[in-house]
C-alpha positions as CSV (number, residue, x, y, z in Angstrom):
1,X,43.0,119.4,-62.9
2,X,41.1,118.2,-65.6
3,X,42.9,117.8,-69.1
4,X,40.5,119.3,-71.7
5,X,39.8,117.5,-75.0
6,X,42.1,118.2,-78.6
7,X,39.2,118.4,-80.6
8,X,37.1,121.6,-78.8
9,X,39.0,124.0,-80.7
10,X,37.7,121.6,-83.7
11,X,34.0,122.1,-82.7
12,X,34.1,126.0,-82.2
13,X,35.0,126.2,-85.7
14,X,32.4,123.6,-86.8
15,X,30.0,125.7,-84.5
16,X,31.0,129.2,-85.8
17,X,30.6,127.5,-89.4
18,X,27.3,126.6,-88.5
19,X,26.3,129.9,-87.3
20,X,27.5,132.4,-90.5
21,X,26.1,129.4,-92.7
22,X,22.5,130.3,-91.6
23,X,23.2,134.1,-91.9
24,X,24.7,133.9,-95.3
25,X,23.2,135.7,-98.8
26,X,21.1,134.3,-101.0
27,X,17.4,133.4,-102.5
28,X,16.2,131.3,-100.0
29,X,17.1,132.8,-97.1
30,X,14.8,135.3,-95.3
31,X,14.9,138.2,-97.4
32,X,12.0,138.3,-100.6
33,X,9.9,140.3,-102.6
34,X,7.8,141.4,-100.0
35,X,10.9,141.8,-96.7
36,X,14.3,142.6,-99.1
37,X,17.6,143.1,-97.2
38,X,18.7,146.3,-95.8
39,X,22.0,148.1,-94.5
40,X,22.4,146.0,-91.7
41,X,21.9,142.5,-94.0
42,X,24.0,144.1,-96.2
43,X,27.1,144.8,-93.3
44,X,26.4,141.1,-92.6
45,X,27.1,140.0,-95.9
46,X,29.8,142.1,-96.8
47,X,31.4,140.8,-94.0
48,X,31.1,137.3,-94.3
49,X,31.7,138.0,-98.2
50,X,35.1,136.0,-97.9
51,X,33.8,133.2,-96.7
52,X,30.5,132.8,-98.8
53,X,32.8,133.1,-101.9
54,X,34.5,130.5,-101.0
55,X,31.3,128.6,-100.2
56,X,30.2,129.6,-103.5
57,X,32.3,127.8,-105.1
58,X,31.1,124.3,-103.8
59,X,27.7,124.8,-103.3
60,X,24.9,127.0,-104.1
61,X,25.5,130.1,-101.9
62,X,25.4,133.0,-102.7
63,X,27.3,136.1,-101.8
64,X,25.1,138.9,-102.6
65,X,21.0,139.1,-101.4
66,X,19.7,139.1,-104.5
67,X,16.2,140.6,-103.0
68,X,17.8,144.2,-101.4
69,X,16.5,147.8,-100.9
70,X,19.6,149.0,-103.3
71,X,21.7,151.9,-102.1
72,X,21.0,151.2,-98.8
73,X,22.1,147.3,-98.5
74,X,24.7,148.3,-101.3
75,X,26.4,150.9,-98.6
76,X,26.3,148.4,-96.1
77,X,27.6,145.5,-98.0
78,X,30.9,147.9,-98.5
79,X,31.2,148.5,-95.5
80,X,31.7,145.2,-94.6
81,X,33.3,144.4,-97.4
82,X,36.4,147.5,-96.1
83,X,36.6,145.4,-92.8
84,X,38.2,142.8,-94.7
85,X,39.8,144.9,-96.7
86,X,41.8,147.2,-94.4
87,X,39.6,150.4,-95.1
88,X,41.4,153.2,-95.8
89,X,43.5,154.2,-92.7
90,X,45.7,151.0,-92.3
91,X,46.5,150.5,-95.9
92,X,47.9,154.7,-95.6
93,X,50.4,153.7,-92.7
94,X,51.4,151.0,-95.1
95,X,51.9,153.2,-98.3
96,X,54.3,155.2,-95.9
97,X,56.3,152.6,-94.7
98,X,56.7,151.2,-98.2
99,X,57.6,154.7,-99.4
100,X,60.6,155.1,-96.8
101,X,61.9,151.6,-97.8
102,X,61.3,152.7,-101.2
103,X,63.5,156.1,-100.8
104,X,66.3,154.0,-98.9
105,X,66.2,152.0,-101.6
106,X,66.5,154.6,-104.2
107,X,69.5,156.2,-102.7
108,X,71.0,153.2,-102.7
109,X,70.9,153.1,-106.2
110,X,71.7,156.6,-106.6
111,X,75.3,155.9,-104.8
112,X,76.1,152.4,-106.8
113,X,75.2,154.3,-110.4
114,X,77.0,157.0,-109.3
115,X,80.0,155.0,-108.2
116,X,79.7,152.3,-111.2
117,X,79.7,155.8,-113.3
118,X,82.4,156.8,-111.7
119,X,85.4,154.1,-112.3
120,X,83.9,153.4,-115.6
121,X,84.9,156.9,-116.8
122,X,88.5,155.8,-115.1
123,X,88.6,152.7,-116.8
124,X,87.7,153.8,-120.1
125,X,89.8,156.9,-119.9
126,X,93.0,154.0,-118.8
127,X,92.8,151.7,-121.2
128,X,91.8,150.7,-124.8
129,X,88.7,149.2,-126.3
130,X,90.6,145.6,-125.5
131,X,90.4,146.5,-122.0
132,X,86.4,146.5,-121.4
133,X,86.2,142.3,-120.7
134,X,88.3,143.6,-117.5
135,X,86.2,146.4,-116.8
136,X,83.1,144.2,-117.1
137,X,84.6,141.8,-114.8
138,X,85.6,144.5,-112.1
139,X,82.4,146.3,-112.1
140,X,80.4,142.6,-111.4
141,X,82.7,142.0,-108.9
142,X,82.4,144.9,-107.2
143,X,78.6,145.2,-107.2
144,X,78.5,142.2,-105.9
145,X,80.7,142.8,-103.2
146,X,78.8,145.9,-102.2
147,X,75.6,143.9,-102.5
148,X,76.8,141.6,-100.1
149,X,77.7,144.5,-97.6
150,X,74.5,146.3,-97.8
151,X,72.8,142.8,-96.9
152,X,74.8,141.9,-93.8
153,X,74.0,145.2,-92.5
């Protein structure tokens, strides 16, 4: 069997470079006056949006066909654009994962404040105002050691 070279993974990119570098926006590409860019140019370029920025900032590309048909290349361009993006859908799942970590996380909270609350009031209702540098010390040492516990589990 034949050992394939290193460097083809190399030239597909080089080749796919090649190939959304002649589709990309701009004023001298094959939109004008007379032929602007529609909903499907406008799909194209808001999907390759990401890497015509980036080309934009070496050279004179362009991310946006400056000759369009307006709402309609606009719509497309967004479209593309929300492929890059996420859309809508993916980013809800997200917001509801982050919200269950975020109410775990809350009730955490809820139990140490309640607890620090808790042997505070003991403390203070113990000892004397020359007691609180102890206090202090206790309640550090004990949030830290709960810290700890809630970590390793």
């Amino acid at each position: 069997m034949k050992a394939r070279s290193p460097y083809w993974p190399l030239g597909l990119v080089l080749l796919g470079a090649g190939l959304i570098s002649g589709c990309l926006a701009g004023t001298s590409g094959p939109f004008g006056p007379q032929d602007p860019a529609g909903f499907f140019a406008g799909l194209w370029h808001g999907f390759i949006a990401w890497i015509s920025f980036i080309l934009s900032l070496f050279t004179e590309v362009r991310m946006y066909a400056v000759d369009n048909t307006g709402a309609g290349y606009n719509l497309g361009f967004l479209i593309g654009m929300a492929c890059w993006l996420g859309g809508g859908g993916g980013g809800s799942l997200h917001y509801q994962k982050k919200s269950r970590r975020q109410k775990e996380w809350d009730e955490v909270a809820r139990k140490v404040e309640a607890k620090v609350k808790r042997d505070l009031g003991e403390w203070a209702q113990a000892g004397d105002a020359d007691d609180w540098p102890e206090v202090e010390r206790k309640v550090e040492e004990k949030l830290k050691a709960k810290i700890r516990e809630w970590a390793d589990s």
